[in-house]
N, CA, C and O atoms as a GROMACS GRO file, in nm:
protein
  280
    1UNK      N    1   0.083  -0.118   0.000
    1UNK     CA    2   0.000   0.000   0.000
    1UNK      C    3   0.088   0.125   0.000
    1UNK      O    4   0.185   0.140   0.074
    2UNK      N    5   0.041   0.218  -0.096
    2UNK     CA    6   0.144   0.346  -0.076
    2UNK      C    7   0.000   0.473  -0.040
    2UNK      O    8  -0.115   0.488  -0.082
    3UNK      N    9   0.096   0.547   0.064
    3UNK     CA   10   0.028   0.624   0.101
    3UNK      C   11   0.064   0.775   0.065
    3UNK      O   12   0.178   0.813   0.092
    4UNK      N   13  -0.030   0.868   0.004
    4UNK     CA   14   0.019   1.000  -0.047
    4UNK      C   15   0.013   1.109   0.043
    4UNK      O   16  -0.088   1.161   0.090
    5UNK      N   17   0.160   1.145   0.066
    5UNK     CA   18   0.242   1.198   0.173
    5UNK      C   19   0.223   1.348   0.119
    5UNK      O   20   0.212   1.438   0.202
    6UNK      N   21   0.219   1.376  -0.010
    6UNK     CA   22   0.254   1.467  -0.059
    6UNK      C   23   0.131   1.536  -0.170
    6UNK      O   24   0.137   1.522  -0.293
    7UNK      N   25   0.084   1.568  -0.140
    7UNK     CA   26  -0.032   1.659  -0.257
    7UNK      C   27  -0.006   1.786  -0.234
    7UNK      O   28   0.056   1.849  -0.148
    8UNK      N   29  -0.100   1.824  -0.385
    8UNK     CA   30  -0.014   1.986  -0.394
    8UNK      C   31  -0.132   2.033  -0.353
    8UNK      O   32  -0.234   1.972  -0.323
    9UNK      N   33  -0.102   2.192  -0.356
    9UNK     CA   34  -0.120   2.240  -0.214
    9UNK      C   35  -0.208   2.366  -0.316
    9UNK      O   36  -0.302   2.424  -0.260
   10UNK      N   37  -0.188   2.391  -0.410
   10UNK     CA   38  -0.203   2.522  -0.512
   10UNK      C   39  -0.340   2.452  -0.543
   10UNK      O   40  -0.368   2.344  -0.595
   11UNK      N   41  -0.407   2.543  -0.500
   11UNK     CA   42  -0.569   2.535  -0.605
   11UNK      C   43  -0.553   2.652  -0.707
   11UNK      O   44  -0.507   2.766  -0.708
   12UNK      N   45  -0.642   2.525  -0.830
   12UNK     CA   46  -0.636   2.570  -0.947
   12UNK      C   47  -0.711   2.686  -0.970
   12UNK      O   48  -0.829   2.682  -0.937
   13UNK      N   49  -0.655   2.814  -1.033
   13UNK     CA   50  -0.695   2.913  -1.068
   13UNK      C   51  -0.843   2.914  -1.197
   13UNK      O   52  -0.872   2.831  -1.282
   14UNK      N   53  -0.876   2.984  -1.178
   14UNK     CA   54  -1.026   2.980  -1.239
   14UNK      C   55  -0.942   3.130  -1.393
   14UNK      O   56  -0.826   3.166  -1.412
   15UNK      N   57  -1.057   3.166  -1.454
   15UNK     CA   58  -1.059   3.175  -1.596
   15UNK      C   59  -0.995   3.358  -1.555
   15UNK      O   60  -1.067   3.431  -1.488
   16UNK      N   61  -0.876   3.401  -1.600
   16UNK     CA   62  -0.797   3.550  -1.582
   16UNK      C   63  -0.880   3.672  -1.618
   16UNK      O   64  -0.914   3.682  -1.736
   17UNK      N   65  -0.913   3.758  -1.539
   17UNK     CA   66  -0.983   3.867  -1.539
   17UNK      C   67  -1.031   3.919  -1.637
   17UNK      O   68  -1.152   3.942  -1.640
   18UNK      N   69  -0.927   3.960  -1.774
   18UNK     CA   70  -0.889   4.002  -1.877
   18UNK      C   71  -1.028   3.906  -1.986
   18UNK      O   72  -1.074   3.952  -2.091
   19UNK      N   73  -1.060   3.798  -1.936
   19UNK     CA   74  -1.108   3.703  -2.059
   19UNK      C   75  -1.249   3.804  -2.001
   19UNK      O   76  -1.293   3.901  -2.064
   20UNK      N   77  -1.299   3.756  -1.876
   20UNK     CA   78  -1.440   3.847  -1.846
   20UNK      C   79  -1.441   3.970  -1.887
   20UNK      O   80  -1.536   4.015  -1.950
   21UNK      N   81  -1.343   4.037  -1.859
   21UNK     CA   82  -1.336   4.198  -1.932
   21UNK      C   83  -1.398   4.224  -2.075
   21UNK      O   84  -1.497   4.290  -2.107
   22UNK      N   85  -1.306   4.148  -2.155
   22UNK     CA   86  -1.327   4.149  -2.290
   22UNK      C   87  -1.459   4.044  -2.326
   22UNK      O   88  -1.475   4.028  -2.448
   23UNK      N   89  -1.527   3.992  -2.264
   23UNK     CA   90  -1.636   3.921  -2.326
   23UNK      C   91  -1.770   4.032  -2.234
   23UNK      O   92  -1.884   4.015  -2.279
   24UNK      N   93  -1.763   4.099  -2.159
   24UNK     CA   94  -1.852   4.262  -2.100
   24UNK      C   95  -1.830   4.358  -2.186
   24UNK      O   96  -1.921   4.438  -2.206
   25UNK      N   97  -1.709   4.369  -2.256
   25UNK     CA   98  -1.683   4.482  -2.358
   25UNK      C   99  -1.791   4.470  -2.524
   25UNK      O  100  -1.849   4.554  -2.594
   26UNK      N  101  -1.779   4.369  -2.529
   26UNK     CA  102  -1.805   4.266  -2.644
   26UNK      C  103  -1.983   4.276  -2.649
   26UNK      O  104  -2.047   4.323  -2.743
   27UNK      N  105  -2.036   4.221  -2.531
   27UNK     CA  106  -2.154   4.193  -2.486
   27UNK      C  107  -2.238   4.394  -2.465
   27UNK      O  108  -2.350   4.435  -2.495
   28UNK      N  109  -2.116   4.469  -2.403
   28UNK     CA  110  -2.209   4.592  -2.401
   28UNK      C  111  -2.199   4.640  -2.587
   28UNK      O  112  -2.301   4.667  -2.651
   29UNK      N  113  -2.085   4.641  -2.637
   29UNK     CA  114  -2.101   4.685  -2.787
   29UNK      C  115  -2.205   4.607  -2.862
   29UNK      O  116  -2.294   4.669  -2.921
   30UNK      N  117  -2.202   4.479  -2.864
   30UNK     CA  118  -2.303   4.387  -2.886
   30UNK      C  119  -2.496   4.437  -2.894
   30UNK      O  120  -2.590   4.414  -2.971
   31UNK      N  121  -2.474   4.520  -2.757
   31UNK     CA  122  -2.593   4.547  -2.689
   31UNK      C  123  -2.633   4.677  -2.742
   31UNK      O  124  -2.740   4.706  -2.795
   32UNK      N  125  -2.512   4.764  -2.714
   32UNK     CA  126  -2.575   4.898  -2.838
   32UNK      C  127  -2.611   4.861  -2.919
   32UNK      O  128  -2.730   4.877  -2.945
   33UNK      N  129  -2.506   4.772  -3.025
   33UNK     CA  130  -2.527   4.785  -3.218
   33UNK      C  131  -2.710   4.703  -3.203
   33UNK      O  132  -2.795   4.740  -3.284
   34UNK      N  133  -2.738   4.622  -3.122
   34UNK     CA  134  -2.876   4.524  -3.133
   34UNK      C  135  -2.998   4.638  -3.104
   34UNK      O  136  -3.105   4.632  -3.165
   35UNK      N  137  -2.970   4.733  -3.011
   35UNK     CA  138  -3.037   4.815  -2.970
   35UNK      C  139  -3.086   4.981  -3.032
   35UNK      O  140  -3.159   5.074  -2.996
   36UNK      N  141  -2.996   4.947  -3.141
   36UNK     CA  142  -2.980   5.052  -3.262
   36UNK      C  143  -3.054   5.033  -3.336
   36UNK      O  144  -3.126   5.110  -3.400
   37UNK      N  145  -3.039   4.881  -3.336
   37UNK     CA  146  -3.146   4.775  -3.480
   37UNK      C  147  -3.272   4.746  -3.403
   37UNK      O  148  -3.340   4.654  -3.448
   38UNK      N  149  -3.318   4.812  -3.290
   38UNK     CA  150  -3.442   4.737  -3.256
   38UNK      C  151  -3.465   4.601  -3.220
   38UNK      O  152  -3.576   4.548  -3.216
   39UNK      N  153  -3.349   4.541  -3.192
   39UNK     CA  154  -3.393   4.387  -3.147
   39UNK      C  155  -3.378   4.356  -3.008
   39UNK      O  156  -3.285   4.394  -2.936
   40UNK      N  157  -3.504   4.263  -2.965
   40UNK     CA  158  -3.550   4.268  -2.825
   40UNK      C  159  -3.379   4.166  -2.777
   40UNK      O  160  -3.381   4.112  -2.667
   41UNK      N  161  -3.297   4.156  -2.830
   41UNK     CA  162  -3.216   4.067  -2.781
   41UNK      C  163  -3.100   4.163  -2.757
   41UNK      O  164  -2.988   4.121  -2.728
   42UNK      N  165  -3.131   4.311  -2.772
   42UNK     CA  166  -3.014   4.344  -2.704
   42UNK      C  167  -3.037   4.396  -2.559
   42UNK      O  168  -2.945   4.448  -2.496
   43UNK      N  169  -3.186   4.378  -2.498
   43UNK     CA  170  -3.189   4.392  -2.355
   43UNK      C  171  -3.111   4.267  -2.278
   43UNK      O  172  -3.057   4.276  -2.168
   44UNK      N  173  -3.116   4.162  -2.352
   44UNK     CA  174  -3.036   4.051  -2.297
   44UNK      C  175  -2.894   4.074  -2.280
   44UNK      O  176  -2.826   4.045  -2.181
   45UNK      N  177  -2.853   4.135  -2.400
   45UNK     CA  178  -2.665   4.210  -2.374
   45UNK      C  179  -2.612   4.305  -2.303
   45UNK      O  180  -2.496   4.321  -2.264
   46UNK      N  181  -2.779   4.414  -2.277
   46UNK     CA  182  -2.735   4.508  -2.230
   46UNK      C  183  -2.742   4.458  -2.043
   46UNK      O  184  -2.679   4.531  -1.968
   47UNK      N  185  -2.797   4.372  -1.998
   47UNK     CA  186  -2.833   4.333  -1.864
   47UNK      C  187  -2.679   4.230  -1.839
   47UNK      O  188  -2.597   4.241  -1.748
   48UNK      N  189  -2.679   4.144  -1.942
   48UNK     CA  190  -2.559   4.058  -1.928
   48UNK      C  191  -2.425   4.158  -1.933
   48UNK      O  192  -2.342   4.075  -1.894
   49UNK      N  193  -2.374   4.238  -1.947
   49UNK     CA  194  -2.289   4.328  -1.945
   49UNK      C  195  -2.240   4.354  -1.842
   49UNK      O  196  -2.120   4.328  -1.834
   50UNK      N  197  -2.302   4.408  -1.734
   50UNK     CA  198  -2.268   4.468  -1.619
   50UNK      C  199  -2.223   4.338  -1.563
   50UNK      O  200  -2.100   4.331  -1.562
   51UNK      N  201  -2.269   4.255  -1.526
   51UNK     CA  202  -2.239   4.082  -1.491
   51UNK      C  203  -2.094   4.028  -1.505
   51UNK      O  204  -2.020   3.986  -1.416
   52UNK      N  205  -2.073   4.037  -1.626
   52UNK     CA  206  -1.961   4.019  -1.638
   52UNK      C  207  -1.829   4.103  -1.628
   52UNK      O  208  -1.720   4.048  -1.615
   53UNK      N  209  -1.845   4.259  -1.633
   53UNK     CA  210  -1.768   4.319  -1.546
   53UNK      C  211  -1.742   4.302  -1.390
   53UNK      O  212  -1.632   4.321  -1.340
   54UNK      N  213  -1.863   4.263  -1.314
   54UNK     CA  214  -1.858   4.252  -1.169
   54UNK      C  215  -1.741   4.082  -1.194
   54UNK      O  216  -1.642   4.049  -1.129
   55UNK      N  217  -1.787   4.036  -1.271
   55UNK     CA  218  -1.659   3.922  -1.249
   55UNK      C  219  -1.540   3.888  -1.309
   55UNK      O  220  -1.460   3.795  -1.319
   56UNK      N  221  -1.564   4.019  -1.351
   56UNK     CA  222  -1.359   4.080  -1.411
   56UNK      C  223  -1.330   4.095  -1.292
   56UNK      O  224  -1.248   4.015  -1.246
   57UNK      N  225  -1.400   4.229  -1.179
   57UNK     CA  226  -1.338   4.341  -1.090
   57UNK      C  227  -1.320   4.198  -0.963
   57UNK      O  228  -1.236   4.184  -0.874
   58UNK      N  229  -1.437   4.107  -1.004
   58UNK     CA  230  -1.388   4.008  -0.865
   58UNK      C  231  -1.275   3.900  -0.902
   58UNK      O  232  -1.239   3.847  -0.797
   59UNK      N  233  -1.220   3.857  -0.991
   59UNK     CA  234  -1.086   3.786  -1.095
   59UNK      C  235  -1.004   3.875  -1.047
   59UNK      O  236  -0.941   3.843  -0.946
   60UNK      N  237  -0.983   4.015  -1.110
   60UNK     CA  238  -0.883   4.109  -1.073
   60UNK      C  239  -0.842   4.089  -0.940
   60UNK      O  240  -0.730   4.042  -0.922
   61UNK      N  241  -0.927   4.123  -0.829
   61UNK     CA  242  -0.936   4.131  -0.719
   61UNK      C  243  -0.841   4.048  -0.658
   61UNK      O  244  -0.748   4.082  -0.584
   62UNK      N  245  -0.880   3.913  -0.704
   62UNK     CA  246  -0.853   3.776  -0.603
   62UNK      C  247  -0.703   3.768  -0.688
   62UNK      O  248  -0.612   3.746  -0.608
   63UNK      N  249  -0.654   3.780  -0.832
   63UNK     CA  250  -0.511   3.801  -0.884
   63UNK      C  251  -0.444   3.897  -0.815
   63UNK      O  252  -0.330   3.881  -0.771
   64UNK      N  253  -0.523   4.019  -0.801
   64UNK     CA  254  -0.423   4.126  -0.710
   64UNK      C  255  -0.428   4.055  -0.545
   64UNK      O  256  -0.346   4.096  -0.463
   65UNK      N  257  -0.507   3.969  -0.513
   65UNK     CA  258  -0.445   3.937  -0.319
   65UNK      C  259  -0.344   3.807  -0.340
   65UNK      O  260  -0.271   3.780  -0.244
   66UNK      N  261  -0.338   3.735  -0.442
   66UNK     CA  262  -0.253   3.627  -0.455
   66UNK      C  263  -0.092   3.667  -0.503
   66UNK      O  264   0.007   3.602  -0.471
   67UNK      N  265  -0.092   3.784  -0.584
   67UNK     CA  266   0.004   3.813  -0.622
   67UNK      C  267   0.055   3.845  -0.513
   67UNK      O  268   0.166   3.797  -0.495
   68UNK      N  269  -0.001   3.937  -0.399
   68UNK     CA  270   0.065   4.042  -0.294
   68UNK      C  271   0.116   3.904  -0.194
   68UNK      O  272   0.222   3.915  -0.131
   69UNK      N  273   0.032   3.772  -0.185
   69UNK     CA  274   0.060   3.674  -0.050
   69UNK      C  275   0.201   3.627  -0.142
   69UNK      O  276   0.289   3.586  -0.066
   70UNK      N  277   0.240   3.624  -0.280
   70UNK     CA  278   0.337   3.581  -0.328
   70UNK      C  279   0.496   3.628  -0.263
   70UNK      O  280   0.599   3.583  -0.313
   0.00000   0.00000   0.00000
């Protein structure tokens, strides 16, 4: 029987700030150009937008306290 003495210790990081940023950037331009054209689907871009900035600023967040415990 072998017994594991040793596991790592690093939990895996989730998806880098930068990707949510740019898919809120995407989603609010998205949401104007749909909302220009009259289509009921850019209230869906324009609501999904803000969303995904709040989980850039919370990505950012948790990269800026890991970097500083580094």
């Amino acid at each position: 029987m072998s017994s594991q003495t040793h596991t790592p210790s690093k939990k895996k990081r989730g998806i880098p700030w930068y990707v949510y940023f740019a898919g809120s950037t995407v989603y609010t331009a998205l949401g104007g150009w749909l909302a220009a054209e009259g289509s009921l689907l850019a209230i869906i871009c324009i609501f999904s937008a803000p969303i995904g900035f709040f989980y850039a600023w919370r990505a950012w967040k948790e990269e800026k306290h890991h970097r500083g415990r580094a």
